[in-house]
C-alpha positions in Angstrom: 24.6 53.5 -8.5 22.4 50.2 -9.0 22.1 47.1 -6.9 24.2 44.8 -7.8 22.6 41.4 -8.5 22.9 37.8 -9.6 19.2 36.1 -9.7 17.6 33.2 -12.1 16.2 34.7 -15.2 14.3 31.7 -17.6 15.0 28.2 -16.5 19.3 27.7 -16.7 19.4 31.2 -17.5 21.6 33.8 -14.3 21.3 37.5 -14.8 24.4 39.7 -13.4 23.7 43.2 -13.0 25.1 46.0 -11.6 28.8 47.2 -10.7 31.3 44.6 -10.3 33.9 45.4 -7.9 36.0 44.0 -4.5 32.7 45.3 -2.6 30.3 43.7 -4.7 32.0 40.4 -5.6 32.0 38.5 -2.5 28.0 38.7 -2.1 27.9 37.8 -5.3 30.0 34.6 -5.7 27.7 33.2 -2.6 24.7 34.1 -4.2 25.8 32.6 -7.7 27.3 29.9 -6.1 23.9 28.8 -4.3 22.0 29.7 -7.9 24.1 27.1 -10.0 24.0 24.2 -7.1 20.4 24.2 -7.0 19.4 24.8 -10.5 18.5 21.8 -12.3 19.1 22.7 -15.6 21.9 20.9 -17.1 23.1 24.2 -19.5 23.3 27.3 -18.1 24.0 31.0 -19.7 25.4 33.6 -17.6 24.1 37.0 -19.4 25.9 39.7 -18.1 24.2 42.6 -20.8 23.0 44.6 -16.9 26.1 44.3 -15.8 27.4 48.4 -15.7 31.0 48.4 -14.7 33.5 45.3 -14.0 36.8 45.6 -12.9 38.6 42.4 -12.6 36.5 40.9 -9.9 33.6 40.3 -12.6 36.1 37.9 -14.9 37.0 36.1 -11.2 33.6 35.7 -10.7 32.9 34.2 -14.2 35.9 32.5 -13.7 34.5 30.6 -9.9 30.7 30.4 -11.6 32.3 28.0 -14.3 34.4 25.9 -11.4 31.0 25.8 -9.6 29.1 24.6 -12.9 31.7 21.9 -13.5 31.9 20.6 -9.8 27.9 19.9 -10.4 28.7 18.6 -13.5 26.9 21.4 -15.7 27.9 23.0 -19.0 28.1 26.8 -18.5 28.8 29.6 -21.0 28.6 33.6 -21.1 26.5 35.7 -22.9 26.5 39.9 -23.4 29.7 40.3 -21.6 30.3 43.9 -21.8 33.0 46.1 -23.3 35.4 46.5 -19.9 34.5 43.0 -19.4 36.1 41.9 -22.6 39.5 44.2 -22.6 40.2 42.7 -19.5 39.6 39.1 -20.4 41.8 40.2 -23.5 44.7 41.5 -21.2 44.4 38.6 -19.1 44.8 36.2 -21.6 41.3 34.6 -21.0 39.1 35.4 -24.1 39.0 31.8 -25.6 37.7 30.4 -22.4 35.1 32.9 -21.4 33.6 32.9 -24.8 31.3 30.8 -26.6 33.3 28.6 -29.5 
């Protein structure tokens, strides 16, 4: 099993990989929370294309990544969200807001 990860790719750009689970998430949502208040880019593009497994804990942490991005008054989006990813957000009614318009 990987390392799970979320680090700064190109400038605005954070790159989650790994497994996304209750063991995972909570290191995670500190680490992406630091990431997003100290990036000065005013856009910023989660790319979740590592990311190998999610269970609902990756759409949470999308979910507190885009609160985070608002409270410092950044745009955020999603990009490569992958297939376990998506069938959740689909259940849980969330599509429209975790994908770009």
């Amino acid at each position: 099993m990987s390392e799970s990860a979320v680090r700064l790719g190109e400038p605005g750009e954070l790159l989650l990989s790994g497994v996304l689970d209750y063991r995972t998430g909570p290191d995670l949502r500190k680490q992406g929370q630091a990431l997003i208040k100290s990036s000065k880019a005013p856009a910023l593009v989660v790319d979740c294309s590592a990311v190998q497994k999610s269970s609902s804990v990756g759409l949470s942490l999308l979910l507190a990544f885009m609160r985070d991005a608002q409270v410092a008054n950044k745009t955020l989006s999603i990009r490569g969200m992958p297939e376990d990813m998506r069938e959740i957000a689909q259940v849980s009614g969330l599509t429209e807001l975790l994908t770009p318009s």
